[in-house]
C-alpha positions as CSV (number, residue, x, y, z in Angstrom):
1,X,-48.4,35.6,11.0
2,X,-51.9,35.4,11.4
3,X,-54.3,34.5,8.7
4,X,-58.3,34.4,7.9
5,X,-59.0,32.0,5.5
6,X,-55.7,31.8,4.0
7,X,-55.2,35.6,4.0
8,X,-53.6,38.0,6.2
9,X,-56.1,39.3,8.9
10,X,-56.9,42.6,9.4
11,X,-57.7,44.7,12.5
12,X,-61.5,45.0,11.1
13,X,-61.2,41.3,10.9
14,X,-60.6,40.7,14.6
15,X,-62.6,43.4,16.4
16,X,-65.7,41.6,15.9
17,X,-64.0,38.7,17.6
18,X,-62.2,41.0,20.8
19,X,-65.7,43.1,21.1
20,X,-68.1,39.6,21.0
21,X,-66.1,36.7,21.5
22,X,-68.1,34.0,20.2
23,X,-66.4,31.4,18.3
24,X,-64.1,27.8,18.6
25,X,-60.9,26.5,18.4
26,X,-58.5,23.8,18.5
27,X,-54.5,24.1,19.6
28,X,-52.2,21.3,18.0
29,X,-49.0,20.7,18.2
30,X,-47.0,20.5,15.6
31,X,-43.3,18.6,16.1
32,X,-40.3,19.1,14.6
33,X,-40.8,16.9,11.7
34,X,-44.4,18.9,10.6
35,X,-46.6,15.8,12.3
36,X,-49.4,16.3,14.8
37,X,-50.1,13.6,17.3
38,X,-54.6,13.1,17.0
39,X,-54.4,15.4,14.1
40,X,-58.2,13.9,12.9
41,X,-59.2,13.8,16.8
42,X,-58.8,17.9,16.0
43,X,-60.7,18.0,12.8
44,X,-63.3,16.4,14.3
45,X,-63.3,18.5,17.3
46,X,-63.7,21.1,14.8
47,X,-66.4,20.0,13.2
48,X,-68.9,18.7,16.1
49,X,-68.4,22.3,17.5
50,X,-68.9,24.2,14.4
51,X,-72.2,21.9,14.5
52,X,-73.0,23.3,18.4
53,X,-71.8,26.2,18.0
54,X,-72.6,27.8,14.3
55,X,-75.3,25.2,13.2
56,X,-73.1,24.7,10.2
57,X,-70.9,22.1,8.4
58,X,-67.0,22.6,8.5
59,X,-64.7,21.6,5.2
60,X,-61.4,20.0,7.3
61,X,-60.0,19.8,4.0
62,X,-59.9,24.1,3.9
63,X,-58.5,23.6,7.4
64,X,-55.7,21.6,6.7
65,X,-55.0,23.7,3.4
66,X,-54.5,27.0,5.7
67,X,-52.7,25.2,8.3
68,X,-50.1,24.0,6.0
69,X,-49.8,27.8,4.5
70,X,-50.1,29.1,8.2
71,X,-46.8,26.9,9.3
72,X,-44.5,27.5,6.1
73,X,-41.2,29.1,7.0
74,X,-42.0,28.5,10.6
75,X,-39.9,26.9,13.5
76,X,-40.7,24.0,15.1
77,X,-41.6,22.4,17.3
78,X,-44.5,25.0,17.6
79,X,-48.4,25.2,18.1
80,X,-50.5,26.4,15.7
81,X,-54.6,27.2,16.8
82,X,-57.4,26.8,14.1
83,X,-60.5,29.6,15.3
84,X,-63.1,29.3,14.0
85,X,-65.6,32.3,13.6
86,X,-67.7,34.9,11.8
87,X,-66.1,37.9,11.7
88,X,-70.1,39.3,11.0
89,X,-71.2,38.5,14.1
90,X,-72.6,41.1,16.6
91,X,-73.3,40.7,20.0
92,X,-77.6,42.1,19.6
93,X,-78.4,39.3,16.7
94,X,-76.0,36.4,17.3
95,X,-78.3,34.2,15.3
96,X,-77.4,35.6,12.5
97,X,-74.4,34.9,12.6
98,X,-74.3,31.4,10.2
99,X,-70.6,31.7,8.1
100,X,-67.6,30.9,10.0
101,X,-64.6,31.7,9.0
102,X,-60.7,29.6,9.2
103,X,-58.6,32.1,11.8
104,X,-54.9,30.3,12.1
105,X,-52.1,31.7,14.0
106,X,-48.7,29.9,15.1
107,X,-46.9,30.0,18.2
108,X,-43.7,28.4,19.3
109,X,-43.8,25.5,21.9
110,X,-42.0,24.8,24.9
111,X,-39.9,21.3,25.2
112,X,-42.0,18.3,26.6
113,X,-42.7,17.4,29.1
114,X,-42.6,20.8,30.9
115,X,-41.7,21.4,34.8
116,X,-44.4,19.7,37.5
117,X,-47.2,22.0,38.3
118,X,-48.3,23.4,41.3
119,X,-52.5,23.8,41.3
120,X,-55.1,25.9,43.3
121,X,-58.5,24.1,43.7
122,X,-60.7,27.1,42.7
123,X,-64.7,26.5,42.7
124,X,-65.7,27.3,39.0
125,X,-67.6,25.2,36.0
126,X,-66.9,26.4,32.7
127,X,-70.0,27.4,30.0
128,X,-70.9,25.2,27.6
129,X,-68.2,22.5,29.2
130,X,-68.2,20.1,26.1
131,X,-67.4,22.7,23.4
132,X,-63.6,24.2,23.2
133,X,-65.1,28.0,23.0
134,X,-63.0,31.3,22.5
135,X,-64.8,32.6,26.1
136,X,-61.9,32.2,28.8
137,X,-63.1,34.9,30.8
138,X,-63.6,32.8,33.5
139,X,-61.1,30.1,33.2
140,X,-58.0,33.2,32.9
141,X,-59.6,34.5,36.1
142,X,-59.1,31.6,37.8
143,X,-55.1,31.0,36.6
144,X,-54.7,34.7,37.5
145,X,-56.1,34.1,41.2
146,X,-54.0,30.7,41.7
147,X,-51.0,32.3,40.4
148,X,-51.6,35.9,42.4
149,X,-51.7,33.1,45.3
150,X,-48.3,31.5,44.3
151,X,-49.8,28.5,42.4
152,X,-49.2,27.9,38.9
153,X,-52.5,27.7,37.6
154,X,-55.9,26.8,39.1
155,X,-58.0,23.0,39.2
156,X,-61.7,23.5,38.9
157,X,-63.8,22.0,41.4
158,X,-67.9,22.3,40.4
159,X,-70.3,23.5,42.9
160,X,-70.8,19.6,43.6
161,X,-67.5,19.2,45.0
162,X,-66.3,17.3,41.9
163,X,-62.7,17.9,40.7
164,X,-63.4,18.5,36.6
165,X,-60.2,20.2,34.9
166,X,-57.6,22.7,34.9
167,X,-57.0,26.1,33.3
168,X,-56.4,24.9,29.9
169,X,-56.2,21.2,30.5
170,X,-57.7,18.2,31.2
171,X,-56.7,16.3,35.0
172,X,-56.0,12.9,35.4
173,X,-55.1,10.7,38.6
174,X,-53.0,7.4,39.8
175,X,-54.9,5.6,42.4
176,X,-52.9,4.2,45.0
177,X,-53.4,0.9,43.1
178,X,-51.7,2.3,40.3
179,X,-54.8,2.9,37.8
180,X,-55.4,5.7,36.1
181,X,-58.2,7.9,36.9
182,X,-60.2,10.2,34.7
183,X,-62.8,12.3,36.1
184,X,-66.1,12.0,35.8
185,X,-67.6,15.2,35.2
186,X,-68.5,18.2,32.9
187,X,-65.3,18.4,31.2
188,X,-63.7,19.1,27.7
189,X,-63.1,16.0,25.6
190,X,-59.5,16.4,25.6
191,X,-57.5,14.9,22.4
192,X,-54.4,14.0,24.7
193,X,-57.3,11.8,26.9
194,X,-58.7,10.2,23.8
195,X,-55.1,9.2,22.6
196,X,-53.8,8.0,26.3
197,X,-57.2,5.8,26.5
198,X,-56.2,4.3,23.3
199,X,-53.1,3.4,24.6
200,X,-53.6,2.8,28.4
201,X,-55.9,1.0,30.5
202,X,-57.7,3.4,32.5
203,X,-61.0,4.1,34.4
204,X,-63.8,7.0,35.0
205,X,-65.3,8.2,38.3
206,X,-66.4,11.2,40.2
207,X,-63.0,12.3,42.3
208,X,-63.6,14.6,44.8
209,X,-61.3,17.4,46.5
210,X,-60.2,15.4,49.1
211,X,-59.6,12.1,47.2
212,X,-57.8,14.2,44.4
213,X,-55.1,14.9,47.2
214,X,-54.9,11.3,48.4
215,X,-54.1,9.8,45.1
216,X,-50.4,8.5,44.5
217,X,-49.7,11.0,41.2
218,X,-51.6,13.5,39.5
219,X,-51.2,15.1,36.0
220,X,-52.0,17.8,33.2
221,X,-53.0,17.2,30.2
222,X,-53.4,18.8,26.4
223,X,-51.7,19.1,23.3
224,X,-49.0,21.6,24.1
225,X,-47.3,20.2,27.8
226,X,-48.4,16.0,27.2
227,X,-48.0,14.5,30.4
228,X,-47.0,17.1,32.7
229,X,-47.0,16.1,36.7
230,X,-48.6,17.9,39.4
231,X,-46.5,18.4,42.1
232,X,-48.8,20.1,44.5
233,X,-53.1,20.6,45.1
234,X,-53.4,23.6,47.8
235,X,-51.0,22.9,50.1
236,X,-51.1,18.6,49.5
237,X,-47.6,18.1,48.0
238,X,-47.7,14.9,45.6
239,X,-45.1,12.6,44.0
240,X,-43.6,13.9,40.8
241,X,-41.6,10.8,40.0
242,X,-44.0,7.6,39.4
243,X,-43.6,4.7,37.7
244,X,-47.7,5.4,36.1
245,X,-46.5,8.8,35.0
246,X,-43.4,8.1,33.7
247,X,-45.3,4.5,31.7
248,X,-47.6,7.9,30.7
249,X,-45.5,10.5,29.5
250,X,-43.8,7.6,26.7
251,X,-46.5,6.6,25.6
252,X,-47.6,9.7,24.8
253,X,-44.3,10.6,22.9
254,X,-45.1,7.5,20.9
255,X,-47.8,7.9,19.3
256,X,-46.9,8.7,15.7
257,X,-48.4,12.1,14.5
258,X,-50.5,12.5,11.3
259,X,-49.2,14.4,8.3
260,X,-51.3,17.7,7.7
């Protein structure tokens, strides 16, 4: 089920959203006993992008209500997205576009962590890099020529030469010292990140192609795969089983999750 503020959505609802695609969201996960790991890392997510993107406040108290009603009677594990938009909004006067509406929709999730990755370095930098927006235009394209190629899904390198992130995902690294290694670069402030730099001792700096397929381990990240290995960049095979990953992927599945 889909809903729009706590109702069910209708098809008028939507096409204002398919024809213009302009709007936010957040993905969590929810786990089988109804938590969600950085639940207030995604209401504030939320709100600094409503702020960026609509000029407007967000009520993360309305958001939690139609969550809750968005996830009863369904199974979990699952993931349920919170959109954020204004079904008003036209693509000649954007601007006046100024109240968002609460879109949530529910989807089942696969076990964690999920089967290593194989990635294609593709050269693209996504719009608006800070802000988790509903235009995937370009990011899709991308997936769909790594995986026409035989990859799984495609690792953005900028116009720089700077590895940034994945399809859907944020990148991280094990130097052959055994740090972990975020990149520095125009990326999207992943929850996962935030809640594995809690937890681990880590460090930032500009990684480029070539140092990306020299490091010891490398690794997805976002709320619905966790810790999830890379197994191959291009043709560079990598290690799937190290000690930093494995250290990664349990502290992940630690961390309590928050009650909606």
């Amino acid at each position: 089920m889909v809903t729009l503020d706590g109702k069910p959505v209708s098809a008028d609802d939507l096409l204002p959203l398919a024809l213009t695609n302009v709007g936010h969201f957040t993905s969590m996960r929810v786990d089988a006993d109804g938590n969600i790991r950085g639940l207030a890392l995604h209401m504030e997510r939320l709100v600094r992008d409503s702020k960026i993107v609509w000029g407007t406040s967000l009520d993360t108290g309305r958001v939690r209500e139609y969550v809750r009603h968005g996830l009863e009677g369904q199974t979990r594990p699952c993931v349920v997205r919170v959109t954020i938009y204004d079904p008003k909004v036209e693509m000649g006067h954007p601007a006046d576009a100024d109240e968002p509406h609460i879109m949530v929709s529910v989807r089942g999730a696969g076990a964690l962590p999920p089967e290593p990755l194989r990635a294609m370095s593709v050269t693209y930098e996504r719009d608006l890099p800070e802000v988790k927006h509903v235009g995937l235009f370009g990011a899709l394209h991308a997936r769909r020529t790594a995986q026409l190629a035989g990859y799984g899904d495609a690792l953005f390198v900028g116009r720089d030469g700077l590895v940034s992130e994945g399809g859907t995902w944020n990148v991280g690294f094990v130097d052959q010292d055994g740090n972990v290694v975020w990149p520095l670069a125009p990326v999207l402030p992943g929850v996962t990140v935030a809640l594995l730099q809690q937890h681990a001792e880590h460090r930032v700096a500009t990684v480029t192609l070539d140092q990306a397929k020299g490091m010891a381990a490398a690794f997805a990240t976002n709320t619905s795969i966790g810790v999830r290995p890379l197994s191959a960049i291009d043709d560079t095979e990598l290690p799937i089983e190290d000690p930093v990953l494995s250290q990664l992927q349990e502290t992940y599945l630690s961390i309590p999750g928050e009650t909606v």
